[in-house]
Wavefront OBJ file of the C-alpha trace (Angstrom):
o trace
v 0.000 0.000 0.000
v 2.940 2.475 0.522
v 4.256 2.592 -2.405
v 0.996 3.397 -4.319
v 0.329 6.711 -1.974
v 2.681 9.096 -3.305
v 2.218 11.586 -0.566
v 0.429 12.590 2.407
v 0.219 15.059 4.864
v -2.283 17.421 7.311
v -2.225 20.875 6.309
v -3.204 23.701 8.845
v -3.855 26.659 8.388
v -1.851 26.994 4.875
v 1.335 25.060 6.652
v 2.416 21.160 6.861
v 1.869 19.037 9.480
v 2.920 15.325 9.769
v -0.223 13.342 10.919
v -0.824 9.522 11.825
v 0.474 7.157 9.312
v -3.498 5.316 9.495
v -5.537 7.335 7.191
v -8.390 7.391 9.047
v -6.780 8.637 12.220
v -5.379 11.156 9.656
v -9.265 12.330 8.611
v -10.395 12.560 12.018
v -7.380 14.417 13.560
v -7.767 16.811 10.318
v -11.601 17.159 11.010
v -10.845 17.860 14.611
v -8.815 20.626 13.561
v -11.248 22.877 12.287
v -12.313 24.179 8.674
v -9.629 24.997 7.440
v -6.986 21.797 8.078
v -7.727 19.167 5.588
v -6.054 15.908 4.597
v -4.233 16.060 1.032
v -3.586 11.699 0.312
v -1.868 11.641 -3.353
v -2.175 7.975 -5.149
v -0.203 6.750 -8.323
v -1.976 4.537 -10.529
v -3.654 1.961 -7.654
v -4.871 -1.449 -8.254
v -8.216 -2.267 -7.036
v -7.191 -3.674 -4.102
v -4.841 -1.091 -2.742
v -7.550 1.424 -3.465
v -10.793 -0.593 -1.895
v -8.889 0.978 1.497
v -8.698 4.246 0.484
v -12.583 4.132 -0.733
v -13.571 2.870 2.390
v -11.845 5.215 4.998
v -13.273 8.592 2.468
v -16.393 7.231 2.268
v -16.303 7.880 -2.007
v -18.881 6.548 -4.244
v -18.504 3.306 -5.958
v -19.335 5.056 -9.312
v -16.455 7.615 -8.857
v -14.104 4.704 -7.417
v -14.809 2.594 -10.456
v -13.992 5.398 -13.077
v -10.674 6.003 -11.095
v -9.587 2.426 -11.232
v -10.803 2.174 -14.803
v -9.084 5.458 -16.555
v -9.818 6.388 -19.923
v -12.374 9.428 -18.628
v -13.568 12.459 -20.675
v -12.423 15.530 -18.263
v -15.999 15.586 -15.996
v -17.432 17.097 -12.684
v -19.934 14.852 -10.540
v -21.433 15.605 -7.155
v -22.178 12.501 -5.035
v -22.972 12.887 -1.671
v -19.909 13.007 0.370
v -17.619 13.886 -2.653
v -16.702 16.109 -5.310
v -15.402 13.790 -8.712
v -13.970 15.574 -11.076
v -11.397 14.156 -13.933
v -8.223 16.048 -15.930
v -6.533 14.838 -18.938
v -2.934 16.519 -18.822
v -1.240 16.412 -22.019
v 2.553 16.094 -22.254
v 4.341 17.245 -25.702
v 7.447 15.226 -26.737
v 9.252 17.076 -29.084
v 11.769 14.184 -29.910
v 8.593 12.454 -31.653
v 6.357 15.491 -32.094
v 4.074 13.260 -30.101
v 0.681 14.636 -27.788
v 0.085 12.241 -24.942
v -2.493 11.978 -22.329
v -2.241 11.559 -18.722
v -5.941 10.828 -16.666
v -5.875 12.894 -13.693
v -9.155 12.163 -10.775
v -9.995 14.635 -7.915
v -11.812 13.563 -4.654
v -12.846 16.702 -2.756
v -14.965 15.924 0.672
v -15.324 17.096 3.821
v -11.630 18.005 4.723
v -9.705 15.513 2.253
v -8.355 15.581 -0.701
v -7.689 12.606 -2.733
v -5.827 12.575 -6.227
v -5.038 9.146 -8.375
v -2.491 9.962 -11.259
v -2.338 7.695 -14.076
v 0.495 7.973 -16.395
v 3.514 10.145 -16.244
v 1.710 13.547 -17.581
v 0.618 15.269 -14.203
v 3.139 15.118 -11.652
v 1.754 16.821 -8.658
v 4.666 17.372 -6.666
v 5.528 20.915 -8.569
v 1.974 21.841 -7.837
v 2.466 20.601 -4.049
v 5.278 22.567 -3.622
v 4.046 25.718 -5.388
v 0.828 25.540 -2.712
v 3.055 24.873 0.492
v 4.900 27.753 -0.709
v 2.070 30.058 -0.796
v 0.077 29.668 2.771
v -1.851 32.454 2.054
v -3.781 30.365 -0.894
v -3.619 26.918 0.889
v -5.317 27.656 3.505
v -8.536 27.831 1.620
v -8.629 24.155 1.962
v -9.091 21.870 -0.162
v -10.908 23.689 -2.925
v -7.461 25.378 -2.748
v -6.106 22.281 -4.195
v -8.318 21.712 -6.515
v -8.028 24.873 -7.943
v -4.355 24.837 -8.349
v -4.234 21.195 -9.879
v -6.670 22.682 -12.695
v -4.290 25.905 -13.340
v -1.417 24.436 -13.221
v -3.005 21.639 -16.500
v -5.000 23.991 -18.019
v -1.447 26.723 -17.776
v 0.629 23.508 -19.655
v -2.517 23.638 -22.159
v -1.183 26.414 -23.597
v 2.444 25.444 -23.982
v 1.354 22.330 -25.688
v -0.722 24.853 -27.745
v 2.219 26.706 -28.792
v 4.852 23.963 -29.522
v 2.106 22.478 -32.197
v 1.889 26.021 -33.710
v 5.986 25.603 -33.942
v 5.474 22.245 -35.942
v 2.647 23.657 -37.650
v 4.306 26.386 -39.479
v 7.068 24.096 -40.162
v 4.406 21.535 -41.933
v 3.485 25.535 -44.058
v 7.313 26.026 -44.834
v 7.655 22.515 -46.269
v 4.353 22.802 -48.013
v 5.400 25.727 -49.976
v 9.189 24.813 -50.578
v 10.034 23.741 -54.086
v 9.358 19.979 -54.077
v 12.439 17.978 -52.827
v 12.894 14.672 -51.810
v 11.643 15.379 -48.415
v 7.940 16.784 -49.661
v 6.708 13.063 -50.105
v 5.773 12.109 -47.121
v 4.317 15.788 -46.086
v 0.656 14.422 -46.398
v 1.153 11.680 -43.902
v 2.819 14.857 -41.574
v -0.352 16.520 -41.995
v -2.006 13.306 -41.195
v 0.108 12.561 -37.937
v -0.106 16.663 -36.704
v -4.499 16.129 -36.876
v -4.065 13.200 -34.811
v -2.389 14.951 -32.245
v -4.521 18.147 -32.252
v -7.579 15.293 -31.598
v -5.588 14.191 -28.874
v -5.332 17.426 -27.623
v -9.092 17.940 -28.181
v -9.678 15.025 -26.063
v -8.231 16.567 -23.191
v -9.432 19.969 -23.095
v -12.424 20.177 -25.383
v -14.742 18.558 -22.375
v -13.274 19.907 -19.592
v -15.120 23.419 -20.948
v -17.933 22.361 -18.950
v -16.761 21.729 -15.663
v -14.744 24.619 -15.347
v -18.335 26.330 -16.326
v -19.796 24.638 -13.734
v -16.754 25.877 -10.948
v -16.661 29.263 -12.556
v -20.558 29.869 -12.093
v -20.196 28.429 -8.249
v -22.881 27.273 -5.759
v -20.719 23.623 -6.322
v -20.316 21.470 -3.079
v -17.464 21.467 -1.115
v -15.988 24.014 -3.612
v -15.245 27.456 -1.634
v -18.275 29.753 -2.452
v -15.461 32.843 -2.825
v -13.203 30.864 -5.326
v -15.094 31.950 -8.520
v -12.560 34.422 -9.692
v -9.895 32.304 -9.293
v -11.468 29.573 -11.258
v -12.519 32.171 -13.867
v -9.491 32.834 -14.570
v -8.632 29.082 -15.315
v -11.646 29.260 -17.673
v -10.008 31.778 -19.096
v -6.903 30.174 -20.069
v -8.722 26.952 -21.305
v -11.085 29.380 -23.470
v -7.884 30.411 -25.222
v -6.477 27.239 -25.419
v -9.368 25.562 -26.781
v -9.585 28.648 -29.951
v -6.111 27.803 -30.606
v -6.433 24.376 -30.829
v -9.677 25.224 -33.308
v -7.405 27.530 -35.188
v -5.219 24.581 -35.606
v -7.315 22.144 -36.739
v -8.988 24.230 -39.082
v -5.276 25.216 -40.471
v -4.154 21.916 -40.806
v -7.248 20.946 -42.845
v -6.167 24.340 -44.860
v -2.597 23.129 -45.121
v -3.720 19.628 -46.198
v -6.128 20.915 -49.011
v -2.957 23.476 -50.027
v -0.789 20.464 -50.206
v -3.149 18.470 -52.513
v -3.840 20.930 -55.104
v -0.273 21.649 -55.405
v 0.201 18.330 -55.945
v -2.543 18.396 -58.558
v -0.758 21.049 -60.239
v 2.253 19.509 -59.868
v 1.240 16.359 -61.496
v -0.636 18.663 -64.413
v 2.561 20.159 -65.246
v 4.295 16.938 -65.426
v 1.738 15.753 -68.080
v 2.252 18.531 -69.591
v 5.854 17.955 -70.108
v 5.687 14.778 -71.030
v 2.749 15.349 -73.477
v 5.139 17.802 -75.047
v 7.628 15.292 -75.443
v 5.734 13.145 -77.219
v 4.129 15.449 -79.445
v 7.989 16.469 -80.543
v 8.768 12.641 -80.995
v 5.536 11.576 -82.650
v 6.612 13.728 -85.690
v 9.831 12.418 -86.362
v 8.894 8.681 -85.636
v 5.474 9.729 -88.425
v 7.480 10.970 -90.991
v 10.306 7.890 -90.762
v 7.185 5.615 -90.619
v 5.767 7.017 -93.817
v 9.371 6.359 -95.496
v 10.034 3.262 -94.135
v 7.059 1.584 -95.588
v 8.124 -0.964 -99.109
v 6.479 0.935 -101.897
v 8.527 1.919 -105.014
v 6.299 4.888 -106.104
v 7.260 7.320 -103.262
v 8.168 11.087 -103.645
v 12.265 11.391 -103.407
v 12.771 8.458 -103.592
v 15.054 8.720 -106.327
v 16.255 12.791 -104.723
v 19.838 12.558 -103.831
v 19.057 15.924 -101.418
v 15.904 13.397 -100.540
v 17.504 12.198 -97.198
v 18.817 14.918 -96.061
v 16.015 17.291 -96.950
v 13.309 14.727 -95.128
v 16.078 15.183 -92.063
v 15.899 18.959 -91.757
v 12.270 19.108 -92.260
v 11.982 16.670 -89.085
v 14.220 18.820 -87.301
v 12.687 21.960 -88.121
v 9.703 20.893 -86.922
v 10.534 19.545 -83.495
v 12.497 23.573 -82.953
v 9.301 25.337 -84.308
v 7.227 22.548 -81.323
v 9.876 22.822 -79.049
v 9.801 26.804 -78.892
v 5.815 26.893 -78.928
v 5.533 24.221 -76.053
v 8.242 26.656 -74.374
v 6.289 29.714 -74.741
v 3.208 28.120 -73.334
v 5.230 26.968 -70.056
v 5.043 23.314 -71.019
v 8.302 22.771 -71.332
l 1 2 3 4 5 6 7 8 9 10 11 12 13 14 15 16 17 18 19 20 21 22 23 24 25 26 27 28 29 30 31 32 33 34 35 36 37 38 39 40 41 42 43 44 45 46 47 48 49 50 51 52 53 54 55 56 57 58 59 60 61 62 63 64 65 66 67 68 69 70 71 72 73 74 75 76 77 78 79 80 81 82 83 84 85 86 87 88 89 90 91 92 93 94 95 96 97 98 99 100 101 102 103 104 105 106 107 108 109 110 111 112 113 114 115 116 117 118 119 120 121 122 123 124 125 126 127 128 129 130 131 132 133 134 135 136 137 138 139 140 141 142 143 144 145 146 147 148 149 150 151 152 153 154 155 156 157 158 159 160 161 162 163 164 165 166 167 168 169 170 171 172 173 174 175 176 177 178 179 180 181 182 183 184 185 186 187 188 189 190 191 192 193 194 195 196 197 198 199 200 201 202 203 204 205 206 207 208 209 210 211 212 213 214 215 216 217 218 219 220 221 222 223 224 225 226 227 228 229 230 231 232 233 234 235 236 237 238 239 240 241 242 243 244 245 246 247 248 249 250 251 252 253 254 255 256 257 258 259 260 261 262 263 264 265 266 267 268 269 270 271 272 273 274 275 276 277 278 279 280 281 282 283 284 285 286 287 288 289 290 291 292 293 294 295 296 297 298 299 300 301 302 303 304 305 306 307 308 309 310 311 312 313 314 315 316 317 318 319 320 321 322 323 324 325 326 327 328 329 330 331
């Protein structure tokens, strides 16, 4: 069981205590503290087992437990009785593959605890730990505190996701428009990849609109009734994040249809080119055709000047094609 609860600790009054290893001592001795002291227990991807303890000592619903053991949540909110349920997706950007992961992120807010279960590597919480036991002043709202920061501090890497896919985005623009090169073939299936992680991205923060609606608007249990600003401006933030990610898709899909009608006109002025080609060789291989056929009764045939004369006539008219397919642009 130790190993699955990251950290724990009592805090009071916006400062760190150590409490009682059992975590139901830990409730009650936070409980007996007054409003503001509150239990913070952090859990890293538990099994069922290991977390049928923790559900049993908080009191949390069986349909919030099961969707915490489960993973694979849209971001939500849900009110049960005792609890407060609400679910993050963190993304994490990995610029060696250009990759957007997901990380599943679950909230328990009650009556002076605060439970979080991470899975994946996306949200560590020990920054945002930190940054609150730094800051007294804010932790000492209790535990809406937390839940506040954990949403900021998500919603804040939102937008640095946002702007590294911009980064690869204009670079997918740049290669669009180069002159093509032996890079440009595989710039559709670039596009193609970049989509798939904006949807990924969408995943994450697209739902999570509501909830932070919901928090914003107040009058949520066992959220601080004077925390509205503060979660307004996390709204905010995921407003913006959520019109660039829009702005992305919609350029990628512009980028993609750029790409393909260059390619169209690409492809046109290759058959134009070779069309050309053939038109200049089809005369040639007519004309030798007409004189290579076994007839005795042909013009010139009996011409010494027949040969050549037949020769510069070819010629001259592959240079008066050649120059005409040139002025055109097909050549």
């Amino acid at each position: 069981m130790r190993p699955v609860i990251v950290d724990s600790a009592i805090y009071r009054d916006g400062h760190r205590t150590d409490g009682p290893a059992d975590l139901s001592d830990a409730l009650k001795e936070a409980r007996a503290t007054g409003d503001d002291a509150f239990l913070w227990v952090g859990l890293h991807e538990p099994t069922e087992e290991e977390f049928d303890h923790v559900a049993s000592e908080f009191a949390l619903h069986p349909l919030a437990v099961e969707d915490a053991l489960k993973a694979h949540q849209r971001p939500k909110l849900e009110v049960y009785d005792d609890s407060l349920f609400m679910v993050l997706k963190p993304v994490v950007y990995e610029p060696e593959s250009d990759r957007v992961s997901s990380g599943e992120l679950m909230l328990f807010v009650g009556d002076s605890f605060v439970v979080t279960v991470r899975h994946g590597e996306g949200a560590p919480l020990a920054e945002v730990r930190r940054r609150l036991e730094a800051d007294p002043e804010v932790l000492k709202h209790g535990p809406t505190a937390v839940l506040y920061a954990v949403s900021d501090a998500i919603v804040d890497h939102y937008l640095e996701v946002a702007g590294e896919l911009q980064v690869d985005l204009e670079e997918l623009e740049a290669d669009v428009f180069a002159p093509t090169g032996d890079a440009a073939s595989n710039t559709a299936a670039r596009i193609y990849t970049a989509k798939r992680q904006v949807l990924e991205f969408r995943r994450a923060s697209g739902p999570l609109a509501g909830p932070m609606a919901r928090l914003t608007a107040g009058s949520v249990p066992f959220v601080n009734e004077h925390s509205q600003p503060f979660f307004r401006d996390v709204n905010d933030h995921l407003l913006r994040s959520n019109d660039q990610v829009e702005g992305l898709d919609r350029l990628l899909s512009d980028v993609l249809s750029a790409h393909l009608a260059q390619m169209g006109v690409r492809q046109n002025d290759d058959m134009r080119k070779i069309s050309a080609w053939a038109a200049m060789a089809a005369v040639p291989t007519m004309v030798a055709g007409i004189y290579g056929m076994n007839f005795e009764h042909m013009p010139e045939l009996g011409w010494g000047m027949g040969y050549p004369a037949v020769i510069l006539v070819m010629t001259g008219i592959v240079v008066v094609l050649y120059r005409m397919f040139k002025r055109r642009g097909w050549m």
